[in-house]
C-alpha positions, 0 to 999 in steps of 0.5 A, spaced: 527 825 249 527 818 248 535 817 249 535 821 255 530 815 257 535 811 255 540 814 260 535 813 265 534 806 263 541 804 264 542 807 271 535 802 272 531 809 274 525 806 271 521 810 275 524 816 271 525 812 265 518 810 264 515 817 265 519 820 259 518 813 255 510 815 256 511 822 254 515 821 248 510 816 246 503 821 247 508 826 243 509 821 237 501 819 235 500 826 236 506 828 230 507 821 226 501 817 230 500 811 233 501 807 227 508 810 226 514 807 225 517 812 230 511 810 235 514 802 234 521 805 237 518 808 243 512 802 244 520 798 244 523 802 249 517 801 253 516 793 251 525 794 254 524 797 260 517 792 262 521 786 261 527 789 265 521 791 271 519 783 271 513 785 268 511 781 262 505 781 260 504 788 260 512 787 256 508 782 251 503 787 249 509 793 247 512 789 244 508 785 239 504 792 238 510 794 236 513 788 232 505 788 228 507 795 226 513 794 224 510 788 220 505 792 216 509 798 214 515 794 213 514 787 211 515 781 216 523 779 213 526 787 215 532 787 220 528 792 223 524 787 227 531 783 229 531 788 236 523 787 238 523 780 237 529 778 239 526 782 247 519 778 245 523 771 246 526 774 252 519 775 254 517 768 252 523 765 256 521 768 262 514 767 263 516 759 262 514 758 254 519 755 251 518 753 245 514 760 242 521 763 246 525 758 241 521 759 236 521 767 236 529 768 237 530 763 232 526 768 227 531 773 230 537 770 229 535 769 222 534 776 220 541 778 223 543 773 219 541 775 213 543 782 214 549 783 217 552 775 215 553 769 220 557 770 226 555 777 226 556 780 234 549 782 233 548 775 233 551 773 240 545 775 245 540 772 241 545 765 241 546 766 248 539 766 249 537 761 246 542 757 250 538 759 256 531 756 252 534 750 251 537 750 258 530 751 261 527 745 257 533 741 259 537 741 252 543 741 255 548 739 249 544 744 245 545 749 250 552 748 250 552 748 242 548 756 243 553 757 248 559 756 245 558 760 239 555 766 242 563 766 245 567 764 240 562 770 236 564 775 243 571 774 243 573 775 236 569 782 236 571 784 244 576 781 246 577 774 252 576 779 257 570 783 255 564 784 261 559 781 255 565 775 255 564 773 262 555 773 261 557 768 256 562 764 261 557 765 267 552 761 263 557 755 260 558 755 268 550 753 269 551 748 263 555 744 268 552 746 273 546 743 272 550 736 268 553 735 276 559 737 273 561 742 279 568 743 278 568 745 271 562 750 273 566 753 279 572 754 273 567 757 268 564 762 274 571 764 277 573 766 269 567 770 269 569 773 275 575 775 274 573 778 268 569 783 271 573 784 277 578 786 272 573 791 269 568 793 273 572 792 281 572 788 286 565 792 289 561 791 282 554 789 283 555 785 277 561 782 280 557 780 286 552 776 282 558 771 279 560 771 286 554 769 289 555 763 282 561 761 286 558 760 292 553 756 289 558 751 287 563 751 294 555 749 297 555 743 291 561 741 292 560 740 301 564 746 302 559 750 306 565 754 309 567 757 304 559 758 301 557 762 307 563 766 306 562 768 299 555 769 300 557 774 304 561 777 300 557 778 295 550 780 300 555 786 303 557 788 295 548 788 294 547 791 301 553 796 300 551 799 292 543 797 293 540 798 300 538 792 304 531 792 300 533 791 293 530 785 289 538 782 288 539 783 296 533 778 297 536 773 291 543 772 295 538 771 301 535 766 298 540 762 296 543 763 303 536 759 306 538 754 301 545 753 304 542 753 311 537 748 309 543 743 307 546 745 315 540 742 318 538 750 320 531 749 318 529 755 322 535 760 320 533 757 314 525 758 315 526 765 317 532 768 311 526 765 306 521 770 309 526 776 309 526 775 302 520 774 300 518 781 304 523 785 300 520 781 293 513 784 296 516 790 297 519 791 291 514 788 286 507 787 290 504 780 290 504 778 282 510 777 281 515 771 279 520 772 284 515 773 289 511 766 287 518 763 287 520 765 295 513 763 296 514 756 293 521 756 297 518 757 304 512 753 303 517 747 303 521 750 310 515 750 313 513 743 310 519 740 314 518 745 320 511 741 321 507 746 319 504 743 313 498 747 313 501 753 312 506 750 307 499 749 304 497 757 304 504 759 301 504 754 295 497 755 293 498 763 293 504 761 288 500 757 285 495 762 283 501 768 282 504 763 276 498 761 273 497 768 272 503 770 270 503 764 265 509 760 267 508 754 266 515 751 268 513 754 275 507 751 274 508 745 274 513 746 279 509 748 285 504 742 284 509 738 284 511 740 291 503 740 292 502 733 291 509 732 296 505 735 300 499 732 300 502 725 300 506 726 306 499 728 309 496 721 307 491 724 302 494 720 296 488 722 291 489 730 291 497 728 291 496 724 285 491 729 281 496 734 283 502 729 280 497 729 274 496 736 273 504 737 273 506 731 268 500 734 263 503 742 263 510 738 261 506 735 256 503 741 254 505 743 247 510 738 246 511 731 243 512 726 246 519 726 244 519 732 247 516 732 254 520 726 256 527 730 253 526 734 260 530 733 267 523 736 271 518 730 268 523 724 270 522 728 277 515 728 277 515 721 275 520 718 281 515 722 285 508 718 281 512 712 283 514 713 290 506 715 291 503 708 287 509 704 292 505 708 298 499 705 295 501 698 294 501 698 287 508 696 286 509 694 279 507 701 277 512 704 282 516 700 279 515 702 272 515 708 273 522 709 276 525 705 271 522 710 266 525 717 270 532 714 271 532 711 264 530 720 262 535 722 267 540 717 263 539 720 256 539 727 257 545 728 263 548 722 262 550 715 266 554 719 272 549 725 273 549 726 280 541 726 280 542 719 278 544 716 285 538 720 287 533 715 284 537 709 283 537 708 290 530 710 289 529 703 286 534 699 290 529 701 297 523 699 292 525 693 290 527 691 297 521 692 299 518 688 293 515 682 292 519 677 286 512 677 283 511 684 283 518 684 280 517 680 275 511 684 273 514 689 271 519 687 267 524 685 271 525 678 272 532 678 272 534 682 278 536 679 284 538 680 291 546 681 287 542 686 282 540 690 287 546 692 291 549 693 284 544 699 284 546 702 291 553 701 289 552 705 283 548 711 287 553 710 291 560 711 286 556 716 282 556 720 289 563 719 290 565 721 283 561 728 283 562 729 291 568 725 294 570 720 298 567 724 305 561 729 302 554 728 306 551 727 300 554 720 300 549 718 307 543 718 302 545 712 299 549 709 305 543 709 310 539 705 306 544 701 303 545 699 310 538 697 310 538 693 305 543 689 309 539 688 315 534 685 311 539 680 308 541 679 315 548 681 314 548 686 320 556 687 320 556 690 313 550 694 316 553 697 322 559 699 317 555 704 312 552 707 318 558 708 322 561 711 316 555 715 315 556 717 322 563 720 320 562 724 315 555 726 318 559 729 325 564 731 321 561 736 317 553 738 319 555 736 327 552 732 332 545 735 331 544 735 325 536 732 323 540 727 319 545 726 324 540 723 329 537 719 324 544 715 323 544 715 331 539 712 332 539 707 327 545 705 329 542 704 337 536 701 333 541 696 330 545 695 336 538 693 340 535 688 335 542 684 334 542 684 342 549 687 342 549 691 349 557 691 349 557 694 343 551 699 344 555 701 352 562 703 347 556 706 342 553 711 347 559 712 351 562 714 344 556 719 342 554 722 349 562 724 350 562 727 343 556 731 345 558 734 351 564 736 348 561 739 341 555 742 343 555 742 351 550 739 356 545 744 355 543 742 348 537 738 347 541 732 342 547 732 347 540 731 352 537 725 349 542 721 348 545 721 355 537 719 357 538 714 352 544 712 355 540 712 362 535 708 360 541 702 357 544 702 364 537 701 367 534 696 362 541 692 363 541 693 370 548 696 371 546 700 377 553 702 379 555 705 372 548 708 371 550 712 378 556 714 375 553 716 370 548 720 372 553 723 377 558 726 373 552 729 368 549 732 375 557 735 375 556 738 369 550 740 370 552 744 377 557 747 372 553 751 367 547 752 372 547 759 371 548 759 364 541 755 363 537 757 369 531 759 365 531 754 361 525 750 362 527 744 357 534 744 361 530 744 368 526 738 365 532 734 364 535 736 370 529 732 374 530 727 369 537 725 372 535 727 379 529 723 379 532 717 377 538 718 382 534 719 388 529 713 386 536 709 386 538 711 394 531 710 395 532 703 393 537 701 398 533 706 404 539 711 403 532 716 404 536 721 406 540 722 401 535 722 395 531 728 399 537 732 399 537 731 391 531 731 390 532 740 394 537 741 391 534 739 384 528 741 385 525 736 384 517 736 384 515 730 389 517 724 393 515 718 389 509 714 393 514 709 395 520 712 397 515 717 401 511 710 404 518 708 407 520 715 410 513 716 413 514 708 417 522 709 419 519 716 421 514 712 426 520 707 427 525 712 430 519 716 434 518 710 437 525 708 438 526 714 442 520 714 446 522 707 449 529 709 449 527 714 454 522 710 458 529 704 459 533 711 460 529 714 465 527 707 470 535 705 470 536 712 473 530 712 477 533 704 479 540 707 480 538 712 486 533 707 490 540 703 490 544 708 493 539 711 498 539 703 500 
């Protein structure tokens, strides 16, 4: 019975599956009962198939049931007991409790050691396991080394191009994935492509999920294009094979949100998250890890589309799912992202309650060697400091920071890409830092010259990891540029906002949030050093490409010609603020019935229209700004226009009433003539 079961398991029937599961362990405490080695077999298989289901604690119990058994029956060193605790650190792993996981799998390996001999292939799964603990508490050479050895087992006993080769490969891939080493993970993530093509075809389930891996790296690397495309790819493979509803579908949508996010399409991205998370509710119901974490990701789209309240829902609906399920990682995680929240919204006592609670579930358990050998504390951390800089003690932000970097440099290196993050986190604090403030937190030493060398190694990190033209470049440019305009150095300012410009149109476009917020630093920059013919070529510039890449009808190619607008009057150059808005009302005409029923778009037109009418009103060619205030409907006169047409009416009226009068007594003169 049971190895129909099995059968049943491996085409994840688990409904079925676990029917036969259940019956075969009523049928063996009624012949053997329930303290059986035959009952164990069975309380295993179910403890399996719990854990391929995603339910852990009911996993757990099968299991230790399971593994206490065998354990009474048998004692605690029989090779026996290899399999249900090699699937109970598996267990452990998934719910976030690394070190009982580690612990668990290590007591695995040794009794398949001691039974079968070092380097037994018995031995490779629970290798690889390991590596993904040691993954998890950010121990990536010690992951690496689990790695390496469960590969060098896997290929001495299948073969180089084994399917249970490329699991191996494909983790070796997260290993420089999260070290920043994109390049090398894409090559690990594309062998283990390869070989599963090469045994299970092109339209495998298994070889959609590696391809999914490889779009990731595309997404890392700024090649967005080809992101998307393999994205879909491996969506249409899950689509095709498991229905649009299955877990794994939502997975690649989920990463899909997360590609869009990087876009600056926060709505698309708004609304793919929420897809996932409806097939994860629909596939698991609300207790589940993979609900928790769509739910995590949606609160952070909604924190950036503004809507913080219900960001707030979603995160504490993760919170609590998380907390049942015992995931500690995930946790601290979610609150983490709480006290992001809470900071942005001004409530700087709960943001650092929530700071708290997550820095102590890192701590819980570990020694303090330990608790800081882990990329996530440093991230906590650099968040603890950007929050005591809110609150004005900048000598603890300061500590703070220094300690997250001097994390981050031990466990990933001197050239991790995530360095760039808080090193230019540093040079914005010491910026805005006193030289007391400075001192009092140790570094004395630092100067103007020191900072800058902080940006200029954020920024050389990011070039390394990313290339020359990479977006990810703008995020140390931008206040770089800033520290250049507080040392007064404005030409070098410019410079890194142009470049950041260039490389933000180039490949997010011009409406992109954070496109925009180079433009209009750069109009900011222009403005405050009073260089007008400099922002006139800037504007020109910006407006052109706007019109051309994103058409009239956008609303960041409208802002900026209403910018541009404004800069003609404040500098008043009437004629060229006439041609200007000309030449948009031209363009206007052109896509009118494209945006007829566009109210933002009819706003901008009276906008223009408003203000071309005010200039004829200016020099009294009244007639004419009626006509472009009917032909653009534009909603009133202005009161002064309307004053001097009502006096050039009465004028007229009069004119003509005295022009008659003379008219009507030259005639009547010319006949008194001729009758004399």
């Amino acid at each position: 019975m049971i190895n129909i079961g099995e059968v049943y398991f491996k085409e994840s029937n688990f409904e079925r599956c676990q029917k036969i599961y259940y019956d075969a362990l009523s049928a063996v405490h009624r012949l053997h009962g329930s303290e059986s080695l035959h009952a164990s077999k069975v309380l295993t298989c179910i403890g399996e198939l719990k854990l391929k289901q995603a339910f852990y604690s009911e996993a757990q119990k099968f299991l230790e049931e399971s593994i206490q058994i065998k354990t009474n029956l048998q004692g605690p060193s029989h090779p026996d007991l290899a399999k249900p605790l090699t699937l109970l650190g598996e267990v452990f792993l998934n719910i976030g409790n690394m070190q009982t996981a580690e612990s668990t799998l290590i007591k695995a390996l040794k009794l398949r050691e001691e039974a079968l001999g070092v380097g037994c292939a018995e031995s490779a799964k629970i290798l690889n396991q390991l590596g993904e603990v040691m993954l998890a508490l950010g121990d990536l050479n010690q992951a690496e080394n689990y790695f390496t050895n469960a590969l060098d087992i896997r290929e001495a006993t299948l073969g180089p191009d084994h399917t249970e080769v490329a699991k191996v490969v494909n983790n070796i891939g997260e290993v420089y994935r999260k070290n920043g080493q994109f390049q090398k993970a894409l090559d690990m993530y594309t062998r283990a492509l390869r070989i599963r093509e090469l045994n299970l075809g092109v339209d495998s389930v298994d070889v959609a999920k590696v391809l999914s891996n490889v779009a990731l790296m595309y997404h890392k690397l700024g090649k967005y294009d080809m992101a998307e495309r393999r994205y879909l790819s491996a969506f249409e493979i899950m689509n095709d094979k498991l229905g649009y509803n299955h877990p794994r579908v939502a997975t690649i949508i989920y990463r899909r949100a997360k590609l869009q996010i990087k876009l600056g399409n926060w709505q698309a991205a708004c609304d793919l998250f929420k897809e996932c998370l409806n097939i994860r509710l629909n596939a698991f119901g609300e207790e589940h890890p993979d609900v928790a974490e769509a739910q995590n990701a949606y609160g952070e789209i909604l924190v950036k589309l503004g809507k913080e309240d219900e960001a707030m829902e979603f995160y504490l609906q993760s919170l609590k799912t998380r907390e049942k399920l015992r995931l500690s990682a995930d946790i601290a995680e979610t609150l983490n992202n709480m006290g992001e929240l809470y900071e942005l919204q001004g409530q700087y006592d709960e943001a650092t309650d929530s700071y708290n609670r997550a820095l102590l579930i890192r701590q819980e358990g570990r020694s303090p060697a330990q608790w800081t050998d882990c990329t996530e504390t440093a991230k906590i951390l650099n968040n603890m400091g950007s929050l005591h800089d809110k609150l004005g003690d900048k000598v603890s932000a300061i500590k703070l920071l220094m300690k997250a970097l001097e994390m981050r440099e031990r466990l990933l290196g001197l050239e991790h890409p995530d360095l760039a993050k808080i090193l230019t986190n540093i040079a914005k604090l010491l910026d805005t830092s006193s030289e007391e403030d400075i001192k009092k937190s140790g570094l004395s030493h630092f100067t103007h010259t020191s900072i800058r060398k902080l940006y200029h190694r954020a920024l050389k990190i990011r070039v390394q990891s990313f290339g020359e033209n990479h977006p990810q470049l703008c995020s140390v440019l931008i206040p770089l540029a800033g520290h250049h305009s507080i040392n007064n150095e404005p030409y070098l300012a410019i410079g890194h906002l142009c470049r950041s410009l260039e490389i933000l149109s180039n490949s997010l476009g011009y409406a992109h949030p954070d496109t925009v917020l180079v433009c209009n630093k750069l109009v900011q920059l222009y403005t405050s050093q009073h260089k007008s013919l400099d922002l006139e070529k800037f504007l020109i510039k910006l407006t052109t490409q706007c019109q051309s890449k994103l058409g009239i009808q956008n609303e960041i190619t409208q802002k900026w010609i209403i910018s541009f607008v404004h800069f003609y009057k404040d500098e008043n150059k009437s004629t060229k603020l006439k041609k200007l808005i000309l030449n948009n009302l031209k363009l206007v005409d052109d896509n009118n019935n494209q945006n007829d029923q566009n109210k933002d778009f009819k706003n901008f037109v009276i906008t223009l229209a408003s203000e071309l009418a005010q200039m004829y009103d200016d020099v009294s060619q009244f007639n004419a700004a009626e006509e472009i205030r009917i032909k653009y409907k534009c909603p009133t006169f202005s009161s002064i226009a309307s004053e001097k047409l009502n006096e050039l009416n009465t004028r007229f009226s009069s004119w003509n009433y005295l022009y008659r009068r003379s008219l009507v007594s030259l005639i009547k003169g010319n006949n008194n003539n001729n009758n004399n």
